[in-house]
KEPA-396362 format. One record per residue (C-alpha): x, y, z; residue number from 0; residue in one letter. Coordinates in nm, 2 decimals, always signed. Layout:
east / north / up / i / aa
X / Y / Z / NUM / A
...
% end
This chain:
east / north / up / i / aa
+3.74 / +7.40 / -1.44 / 0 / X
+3.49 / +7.13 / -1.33 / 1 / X
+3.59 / +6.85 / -1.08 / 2 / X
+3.34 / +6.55 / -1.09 / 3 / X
+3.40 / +6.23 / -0.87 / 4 / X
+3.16 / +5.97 / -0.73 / 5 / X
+3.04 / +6.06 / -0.38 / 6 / X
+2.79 / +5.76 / -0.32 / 7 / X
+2.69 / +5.41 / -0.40 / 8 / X
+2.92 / +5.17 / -0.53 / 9 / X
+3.23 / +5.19 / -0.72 / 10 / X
+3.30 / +5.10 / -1.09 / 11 / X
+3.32 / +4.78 / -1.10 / 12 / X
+3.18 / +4.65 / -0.77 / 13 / X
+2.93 / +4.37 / -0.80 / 14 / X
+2.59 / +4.48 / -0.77 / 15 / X
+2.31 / +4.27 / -0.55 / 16 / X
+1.92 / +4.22 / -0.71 / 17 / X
+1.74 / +4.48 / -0.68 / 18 / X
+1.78 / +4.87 / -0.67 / 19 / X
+2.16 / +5.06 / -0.57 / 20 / X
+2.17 / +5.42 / -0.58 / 21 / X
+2.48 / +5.61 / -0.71 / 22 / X
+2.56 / +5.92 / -0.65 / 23 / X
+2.84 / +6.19 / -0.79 / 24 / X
+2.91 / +6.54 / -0.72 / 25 / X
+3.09 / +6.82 / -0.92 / 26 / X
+3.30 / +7.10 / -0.76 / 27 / X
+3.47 / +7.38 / -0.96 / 28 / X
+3.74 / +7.64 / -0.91 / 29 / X
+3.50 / +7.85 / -0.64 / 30 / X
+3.38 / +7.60 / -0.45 / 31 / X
+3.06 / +7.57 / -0.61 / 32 / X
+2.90 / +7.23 / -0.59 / 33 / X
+2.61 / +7.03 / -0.76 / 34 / X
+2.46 / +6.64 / -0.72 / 35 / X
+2.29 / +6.41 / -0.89 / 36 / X
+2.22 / +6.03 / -0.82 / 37 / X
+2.08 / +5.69 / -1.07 / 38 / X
+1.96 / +5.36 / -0.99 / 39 / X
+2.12 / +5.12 / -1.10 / 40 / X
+1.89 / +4.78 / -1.06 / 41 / X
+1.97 / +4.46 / -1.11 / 42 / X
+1.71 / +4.15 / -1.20 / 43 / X
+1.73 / +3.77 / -1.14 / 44 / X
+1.54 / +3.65 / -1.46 / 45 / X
+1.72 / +3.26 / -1.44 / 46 / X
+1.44 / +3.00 / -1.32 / 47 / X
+1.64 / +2.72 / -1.10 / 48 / X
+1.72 / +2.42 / -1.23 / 49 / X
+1.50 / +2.18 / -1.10 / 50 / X
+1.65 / +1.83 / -1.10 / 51 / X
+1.40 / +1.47 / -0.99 / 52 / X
+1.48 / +1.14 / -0.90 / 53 / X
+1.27 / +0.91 / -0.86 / 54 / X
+1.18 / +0.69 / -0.53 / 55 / X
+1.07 / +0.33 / -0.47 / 56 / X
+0.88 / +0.37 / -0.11 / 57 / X
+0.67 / +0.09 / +0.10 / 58 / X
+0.32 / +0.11 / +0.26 / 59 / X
+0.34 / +0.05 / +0.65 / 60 / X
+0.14 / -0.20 / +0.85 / 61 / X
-0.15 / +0.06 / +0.79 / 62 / X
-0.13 / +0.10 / +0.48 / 63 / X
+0.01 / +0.44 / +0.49 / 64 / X
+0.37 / +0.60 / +0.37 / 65 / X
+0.45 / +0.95 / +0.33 / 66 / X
+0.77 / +1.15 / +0.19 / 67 / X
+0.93 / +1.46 / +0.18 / 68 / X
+1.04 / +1.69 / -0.10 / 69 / X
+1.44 / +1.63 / -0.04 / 70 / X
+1.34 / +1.26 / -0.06 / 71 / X
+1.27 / +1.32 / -0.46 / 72 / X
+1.53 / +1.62 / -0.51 / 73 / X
+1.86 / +1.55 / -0.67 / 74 / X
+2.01 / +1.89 / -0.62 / 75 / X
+1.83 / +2.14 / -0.75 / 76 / X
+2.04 / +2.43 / -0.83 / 77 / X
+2.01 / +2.81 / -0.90 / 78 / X
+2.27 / +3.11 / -0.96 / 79 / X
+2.17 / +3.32 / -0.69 / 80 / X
+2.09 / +3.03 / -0.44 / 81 / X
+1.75 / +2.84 / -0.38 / 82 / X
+1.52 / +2.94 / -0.12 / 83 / X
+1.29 / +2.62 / -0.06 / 84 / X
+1.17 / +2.33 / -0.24 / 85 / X
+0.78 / +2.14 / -0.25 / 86 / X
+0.59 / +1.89 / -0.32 / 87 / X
+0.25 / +1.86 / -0.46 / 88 / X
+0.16 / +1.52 / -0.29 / 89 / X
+0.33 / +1.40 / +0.02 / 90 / X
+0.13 / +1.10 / +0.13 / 91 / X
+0.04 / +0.76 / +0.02 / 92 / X
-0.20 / +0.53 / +0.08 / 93 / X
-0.35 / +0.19 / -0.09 / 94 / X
-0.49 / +0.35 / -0.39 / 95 / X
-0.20 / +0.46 / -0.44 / 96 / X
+0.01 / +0.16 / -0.52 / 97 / X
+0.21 / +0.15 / -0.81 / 98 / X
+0.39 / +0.48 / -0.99 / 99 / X
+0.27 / +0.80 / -0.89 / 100 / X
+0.34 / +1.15 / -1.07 / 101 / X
+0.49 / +1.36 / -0.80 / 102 / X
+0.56 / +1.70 / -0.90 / 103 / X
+0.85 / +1.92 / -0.74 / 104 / X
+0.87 / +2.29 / -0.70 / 105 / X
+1.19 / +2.46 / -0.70 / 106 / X
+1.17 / +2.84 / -0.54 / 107 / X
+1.51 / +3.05 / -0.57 / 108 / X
+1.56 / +3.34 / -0.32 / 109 / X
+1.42 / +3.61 / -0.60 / 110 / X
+1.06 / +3.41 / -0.64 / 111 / X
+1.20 / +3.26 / -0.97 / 112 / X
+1.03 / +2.86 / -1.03 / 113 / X
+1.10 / +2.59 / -1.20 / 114 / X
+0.95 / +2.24 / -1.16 / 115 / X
+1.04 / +1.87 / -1.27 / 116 / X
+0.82 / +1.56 / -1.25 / 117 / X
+0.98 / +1.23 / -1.01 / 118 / X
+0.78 / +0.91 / -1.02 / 119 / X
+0.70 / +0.73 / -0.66 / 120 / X
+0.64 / +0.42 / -0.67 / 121 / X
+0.43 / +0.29 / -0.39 / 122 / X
+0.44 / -0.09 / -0.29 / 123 / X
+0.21 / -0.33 / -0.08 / 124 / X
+0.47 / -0.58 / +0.09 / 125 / X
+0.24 / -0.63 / +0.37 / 126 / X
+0.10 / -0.94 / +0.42 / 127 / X
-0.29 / -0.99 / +0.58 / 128 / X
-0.31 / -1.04 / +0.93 / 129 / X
-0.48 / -1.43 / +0.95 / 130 / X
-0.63 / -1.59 / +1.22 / 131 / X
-0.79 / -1.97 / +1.15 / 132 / X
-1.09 / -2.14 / +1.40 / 133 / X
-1.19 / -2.51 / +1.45 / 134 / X
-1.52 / -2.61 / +1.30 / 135 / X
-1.72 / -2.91 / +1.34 / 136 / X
-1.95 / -3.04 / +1.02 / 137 / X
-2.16 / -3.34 / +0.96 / 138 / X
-2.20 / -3.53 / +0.59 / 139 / X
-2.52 / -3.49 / +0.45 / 140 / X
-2.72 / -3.75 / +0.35 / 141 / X
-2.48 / -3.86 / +0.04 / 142 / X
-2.22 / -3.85 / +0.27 / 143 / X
-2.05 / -3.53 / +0.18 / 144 / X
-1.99 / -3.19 / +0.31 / 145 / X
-1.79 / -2.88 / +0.19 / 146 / X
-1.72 / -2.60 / +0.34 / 147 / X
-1.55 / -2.21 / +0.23 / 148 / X
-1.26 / -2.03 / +0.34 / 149 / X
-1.49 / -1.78 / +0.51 / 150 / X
-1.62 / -2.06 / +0.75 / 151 / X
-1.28 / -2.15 / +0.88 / 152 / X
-1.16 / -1.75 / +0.92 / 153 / X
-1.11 / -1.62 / +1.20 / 154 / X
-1.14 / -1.25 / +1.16 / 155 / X
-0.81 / -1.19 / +0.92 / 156 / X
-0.72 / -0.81 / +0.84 / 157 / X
-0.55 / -0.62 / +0.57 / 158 / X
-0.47 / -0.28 / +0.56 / 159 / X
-0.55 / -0.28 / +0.13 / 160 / X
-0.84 / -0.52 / +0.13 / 161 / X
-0.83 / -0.93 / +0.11 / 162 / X
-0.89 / -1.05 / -0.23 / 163 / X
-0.96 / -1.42 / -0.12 / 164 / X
-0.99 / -1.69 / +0.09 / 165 / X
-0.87 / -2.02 / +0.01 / 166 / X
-0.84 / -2.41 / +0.18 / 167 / X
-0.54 / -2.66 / +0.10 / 168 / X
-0.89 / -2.90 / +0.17 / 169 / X
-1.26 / -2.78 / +0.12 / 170 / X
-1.47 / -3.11 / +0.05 / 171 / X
-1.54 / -3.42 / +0.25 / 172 / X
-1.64 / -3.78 / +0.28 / 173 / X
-1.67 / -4.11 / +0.49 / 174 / X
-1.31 / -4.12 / +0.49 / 175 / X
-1.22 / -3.82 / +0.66 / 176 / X
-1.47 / -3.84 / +0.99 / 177 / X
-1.28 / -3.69 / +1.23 / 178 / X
-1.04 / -3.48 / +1.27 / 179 / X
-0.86 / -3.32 / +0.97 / 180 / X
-0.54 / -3.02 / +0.98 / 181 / X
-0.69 / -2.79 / +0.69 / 182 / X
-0.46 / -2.46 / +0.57 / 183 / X
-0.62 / -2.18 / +0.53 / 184 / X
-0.48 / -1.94 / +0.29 / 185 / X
-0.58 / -1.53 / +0.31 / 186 / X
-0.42 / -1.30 / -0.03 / 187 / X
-0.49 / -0.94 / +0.01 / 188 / X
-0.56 / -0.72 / -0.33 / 189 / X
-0.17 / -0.68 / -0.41 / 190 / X
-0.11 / -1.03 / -0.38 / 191 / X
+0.07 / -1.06 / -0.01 / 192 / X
-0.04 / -1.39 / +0.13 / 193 / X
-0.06 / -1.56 / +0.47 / 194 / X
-0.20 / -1.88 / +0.60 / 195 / X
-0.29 / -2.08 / +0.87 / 196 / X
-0.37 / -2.39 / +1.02 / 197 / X
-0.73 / -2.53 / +1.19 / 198 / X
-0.90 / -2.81 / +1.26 / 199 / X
-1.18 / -2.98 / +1.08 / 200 / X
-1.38 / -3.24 / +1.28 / 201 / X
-1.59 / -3.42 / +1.03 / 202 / X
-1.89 / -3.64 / +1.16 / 203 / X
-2.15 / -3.86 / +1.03 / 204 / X
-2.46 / -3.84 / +1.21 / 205 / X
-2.71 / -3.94 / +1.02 / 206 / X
-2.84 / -4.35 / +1.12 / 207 / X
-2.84 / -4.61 / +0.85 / 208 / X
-3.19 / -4.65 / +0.66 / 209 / X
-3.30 / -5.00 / +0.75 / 210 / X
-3.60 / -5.17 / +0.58 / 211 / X
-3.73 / -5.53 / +0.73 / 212 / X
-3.89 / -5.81 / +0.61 / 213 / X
-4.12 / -6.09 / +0.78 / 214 / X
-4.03 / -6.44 / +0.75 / 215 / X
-4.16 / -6.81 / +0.80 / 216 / X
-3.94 / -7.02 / +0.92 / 217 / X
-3.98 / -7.41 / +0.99 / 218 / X
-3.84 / -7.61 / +1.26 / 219 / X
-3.60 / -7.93 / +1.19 / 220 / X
-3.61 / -8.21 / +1.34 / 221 / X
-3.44 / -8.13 / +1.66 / 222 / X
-3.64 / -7.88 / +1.67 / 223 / X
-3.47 / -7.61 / +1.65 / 224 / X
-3.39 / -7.37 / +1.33 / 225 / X
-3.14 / -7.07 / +1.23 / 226 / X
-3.17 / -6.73 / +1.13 / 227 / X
-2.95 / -6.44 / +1.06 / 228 / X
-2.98 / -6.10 / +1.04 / 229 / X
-2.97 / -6.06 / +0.67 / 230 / X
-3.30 / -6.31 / +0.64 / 231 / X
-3.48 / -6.03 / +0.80 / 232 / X
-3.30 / -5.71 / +0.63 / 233 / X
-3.48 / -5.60 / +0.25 / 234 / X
-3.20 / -5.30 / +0.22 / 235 / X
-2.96 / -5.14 / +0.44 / 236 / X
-2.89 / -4.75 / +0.34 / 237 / X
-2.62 / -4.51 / +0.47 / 238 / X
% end
């Protein structure tokens, strides 16, 4: 008679790792005599992960700059035999990238399976420009007006995105205002953020009155002595 057991590997019923297990049994009969043999028994992780996204509201820093990382947008990924590491195909942000952003995560499991899901980052601006205001000094023209831009009263006013435009609480001026006038100036960068600030317009009229004379005769009374004043000598007065 033939005895046959199992002499290697693991046992019926054992649970088996990825990959290749050899098993081996021997036979043995009456007279001692004794034969081998050994199979592979090899196991396969075919299941992809489950790749779960969530998606992400994030902010731009002073610079205009934000960045993220892939467990930022993962909302436990999952896989049966475990995951080995998780990516991102874009992990930092700048201006032109305000608004929602496709961001696509990998999911690696410990056998090289890969699955992938899609989060959307949305990238905000809530920076508001930089501004810095000077005092200027302007005269009226000859009409006796003046006007003047935002750009004449900036200062040198920053935004990590860009400005978009310059604007003044006050930007034209007459006889009334010579002197000195508080006018706001107010910066808005490309994603709408606004600042403002405050400067000083000194408004002066420098230009002389346009005077145009006239002779005159003028006879004595009987005293003597006769009057004039200055408006028998002035034709027009012009300012």
């Amino acid at each position: 008679s033939v005895f046959v057991y199992q002499s290697g590997g693991l046992g019926s019923g054992s649970v088996f790792p990825v990959g290749d297990t050899i098993i081996e049994y021997t036979a043995i009969d009456d007279c001692d005599n004794m034969s081998t043999c050994t199979f592979i028994v090899t196991v396969e992780d075919d299941e992809l992960p489950t790749a779960n996204c969530n998606n992400l509201t994030i902010q731009l820093d002073e610079f205009g700059d934000a960045s993220i990382t892939a467990d930022d947008v993962d909302a436990v990924s999952t896989d049966n035999c475990g995951v080995d590491f998780i990516s991102i195909d874009i992990d930092t942000f700048d201006c032109s990238h305000v608004g929602d952003n496709n961001v696509t995560l990998t999911v690696t499991d410990v056998n090289g399976n890969e699955s992938t899901c899609v989060a959307i980052v949305t990238v905000e601006d809530v920076t508001a420009p930089e501004v810095f205001c000077q005092d200027i000094t302007i005269e009226l023209d000859g009409d006796g007006v003046a006007t003047i831009t935002g750009l004449d009263m900036d200062a040198g006013s920053s935004d990590a995105c860009g400005i978009d435009s310059y604007e003044l609480s006050m930007d034209s001026f007459d006889c009334n205002y010579v002197g000195d006038n508080t006018v706001t100036l107010y910066v808005t960068d490309v994603n709408g953020n606004m600042s403002s600030c405050a400067a000083t317009v000194t408004v002066e009229d420098n230009i002389a009155p346009e005077l145009v004379c006239m002779d005159v005769t003028i006879e004595l009374g009987e005293d003597g002595i006769t009057y004039i004043s200055p408006s028998d000598l002035v034709v027009s007065v012009g300012d």
